[in-house]
ROBA-824664 format. One record per residue (C-alpha): x negated, y negated, z negated; chain. Coordinates in pm, 1 decimal. Each point is the difference from the previous one (the first is absolute). Last residue first. Layout:
> X Y Z A .
...
This chain:
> 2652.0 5889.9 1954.5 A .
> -199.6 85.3 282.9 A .
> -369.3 21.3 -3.3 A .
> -193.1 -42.9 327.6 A .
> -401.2 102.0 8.2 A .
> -126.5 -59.4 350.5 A .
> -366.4 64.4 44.4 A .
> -280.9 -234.2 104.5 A .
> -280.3 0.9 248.3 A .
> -285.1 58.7 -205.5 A .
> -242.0 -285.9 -86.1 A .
> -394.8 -68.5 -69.2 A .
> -96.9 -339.6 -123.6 A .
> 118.8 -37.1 -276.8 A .
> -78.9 -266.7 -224.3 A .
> 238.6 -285.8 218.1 A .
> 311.3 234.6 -111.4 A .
> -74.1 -121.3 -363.8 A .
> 3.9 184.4 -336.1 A .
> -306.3 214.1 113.5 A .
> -243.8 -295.1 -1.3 A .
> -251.0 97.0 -132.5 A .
> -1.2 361.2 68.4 A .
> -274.3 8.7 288.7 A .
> -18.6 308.0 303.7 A .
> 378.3 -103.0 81.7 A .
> 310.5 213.6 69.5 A .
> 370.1 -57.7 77.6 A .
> 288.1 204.3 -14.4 A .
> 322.7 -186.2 162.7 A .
> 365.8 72.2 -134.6 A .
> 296.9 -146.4 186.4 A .
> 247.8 -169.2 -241.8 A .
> 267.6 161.6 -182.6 A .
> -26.1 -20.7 -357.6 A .
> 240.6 -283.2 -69.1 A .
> 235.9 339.2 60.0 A .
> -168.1 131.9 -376.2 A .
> -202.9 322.6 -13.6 A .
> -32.5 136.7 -337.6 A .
> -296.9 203.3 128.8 A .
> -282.1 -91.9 262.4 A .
> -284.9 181.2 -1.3 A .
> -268.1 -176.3 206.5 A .
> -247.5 232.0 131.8 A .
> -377.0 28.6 109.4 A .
> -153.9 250.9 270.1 A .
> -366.1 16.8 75.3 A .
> -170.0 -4.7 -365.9 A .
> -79.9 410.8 27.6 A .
> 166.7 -41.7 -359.2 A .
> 326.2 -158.1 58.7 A .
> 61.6 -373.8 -53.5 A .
> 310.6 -68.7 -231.0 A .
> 272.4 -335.2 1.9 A .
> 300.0 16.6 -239.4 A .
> 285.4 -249.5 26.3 A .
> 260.7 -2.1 -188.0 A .
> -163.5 -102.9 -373.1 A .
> -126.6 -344.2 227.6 A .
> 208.5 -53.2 357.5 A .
> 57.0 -379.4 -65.7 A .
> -286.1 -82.3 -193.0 A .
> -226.8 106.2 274.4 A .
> -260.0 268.6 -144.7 A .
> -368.7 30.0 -9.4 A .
> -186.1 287.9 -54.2 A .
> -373.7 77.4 -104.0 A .
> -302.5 186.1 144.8 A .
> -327.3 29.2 -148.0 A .
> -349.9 -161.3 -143.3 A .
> -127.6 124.8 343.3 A .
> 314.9 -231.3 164.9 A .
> 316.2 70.2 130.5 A .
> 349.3 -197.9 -6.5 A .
> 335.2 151.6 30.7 A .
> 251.5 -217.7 100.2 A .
> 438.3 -38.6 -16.5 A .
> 280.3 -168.8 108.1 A .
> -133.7 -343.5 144.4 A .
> 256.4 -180.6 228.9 A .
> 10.0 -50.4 367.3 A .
> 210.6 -321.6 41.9 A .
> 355.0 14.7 54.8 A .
> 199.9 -74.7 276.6 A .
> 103.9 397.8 62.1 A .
> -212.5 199.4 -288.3 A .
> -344.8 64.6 7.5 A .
> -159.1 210.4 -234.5 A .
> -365.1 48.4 -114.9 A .
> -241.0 277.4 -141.4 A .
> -315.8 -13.2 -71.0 A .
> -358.2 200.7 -23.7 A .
> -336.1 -85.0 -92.9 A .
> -271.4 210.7 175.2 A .
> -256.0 239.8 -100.8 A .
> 246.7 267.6 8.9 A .
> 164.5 -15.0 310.6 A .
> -236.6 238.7 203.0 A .
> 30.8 -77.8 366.4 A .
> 77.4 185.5 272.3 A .
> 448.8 -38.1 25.4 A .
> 76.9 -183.3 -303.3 A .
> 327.6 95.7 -170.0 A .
> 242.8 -203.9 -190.2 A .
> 267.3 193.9 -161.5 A .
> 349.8 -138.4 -104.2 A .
> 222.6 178.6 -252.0 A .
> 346.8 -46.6 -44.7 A .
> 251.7 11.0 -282.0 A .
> 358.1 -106.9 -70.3 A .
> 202.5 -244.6 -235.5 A .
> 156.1 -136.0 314.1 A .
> 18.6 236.5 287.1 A .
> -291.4 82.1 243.7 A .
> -54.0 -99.3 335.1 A .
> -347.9 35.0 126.4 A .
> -421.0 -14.5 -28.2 A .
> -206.3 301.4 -74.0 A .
> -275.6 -174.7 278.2 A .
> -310.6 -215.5 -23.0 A .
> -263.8 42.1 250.0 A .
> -362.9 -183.8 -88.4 A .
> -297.3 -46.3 262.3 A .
> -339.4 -70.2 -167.8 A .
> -256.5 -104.2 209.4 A .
């Protein structure tokens, strides 16, 4: 069971930088594809960014919307990822979710996770 706690979330001005961590308390996160949504008020949860893993290796998908911004890293022991955020833009702010699944084939969608974090607030003012 893989539990996931997201957190770096907050208010930051427009044109500014935060960096979101996704930590899994037990379990190695390696071996597992990784995403991360948002959710803002009356939308739908939208795709920002997924890194896949396989034995052939790992690769990185980005939403088009946060793409040259948006910068997401593992670290080595493979139980923390991040999601650096720069440029930051107020149609930014949305609550952020981590999300983890043992397969990466369908990484693009909510529905191929099925692991999630609670979500952290990001809020960018302009």
């Amino acid at each position: 069971h893989v539990q996931l706690q997201a957190s770096g979330g907050g208010l930051v001005q427009a044109g500014g930088s935060l960096r979101l961590s996704c930590t899994s308390s037990g379990r190695s996160l390696s071996r597992y594809a990784m995403g991360w949504f948002r959710q803002a008020p009356g939308k739908e949860r939208e795709f920002v960014v997924a890194g896949t893993w396989s034995w052939s290796g790992r690769r990185t998908y980005y939403g088009d919307s946060v793409k040259g911004r948006f910068t997401y890293s593992r670290d080595n022991a493979g139980n923390t990822v991040y999601l650096q955020m720069n440029s930051l833009k107020p149609e930014d702010t949305a609550i952020y979710y981590c999300a983890a699944d043992s397969r990466s084939d369908r990484v693009l969608s909510s529905a191929g996770y099925e692991y999630w974090g609670q979500g952290t607030q990001v809020t960018v003012s302009s």
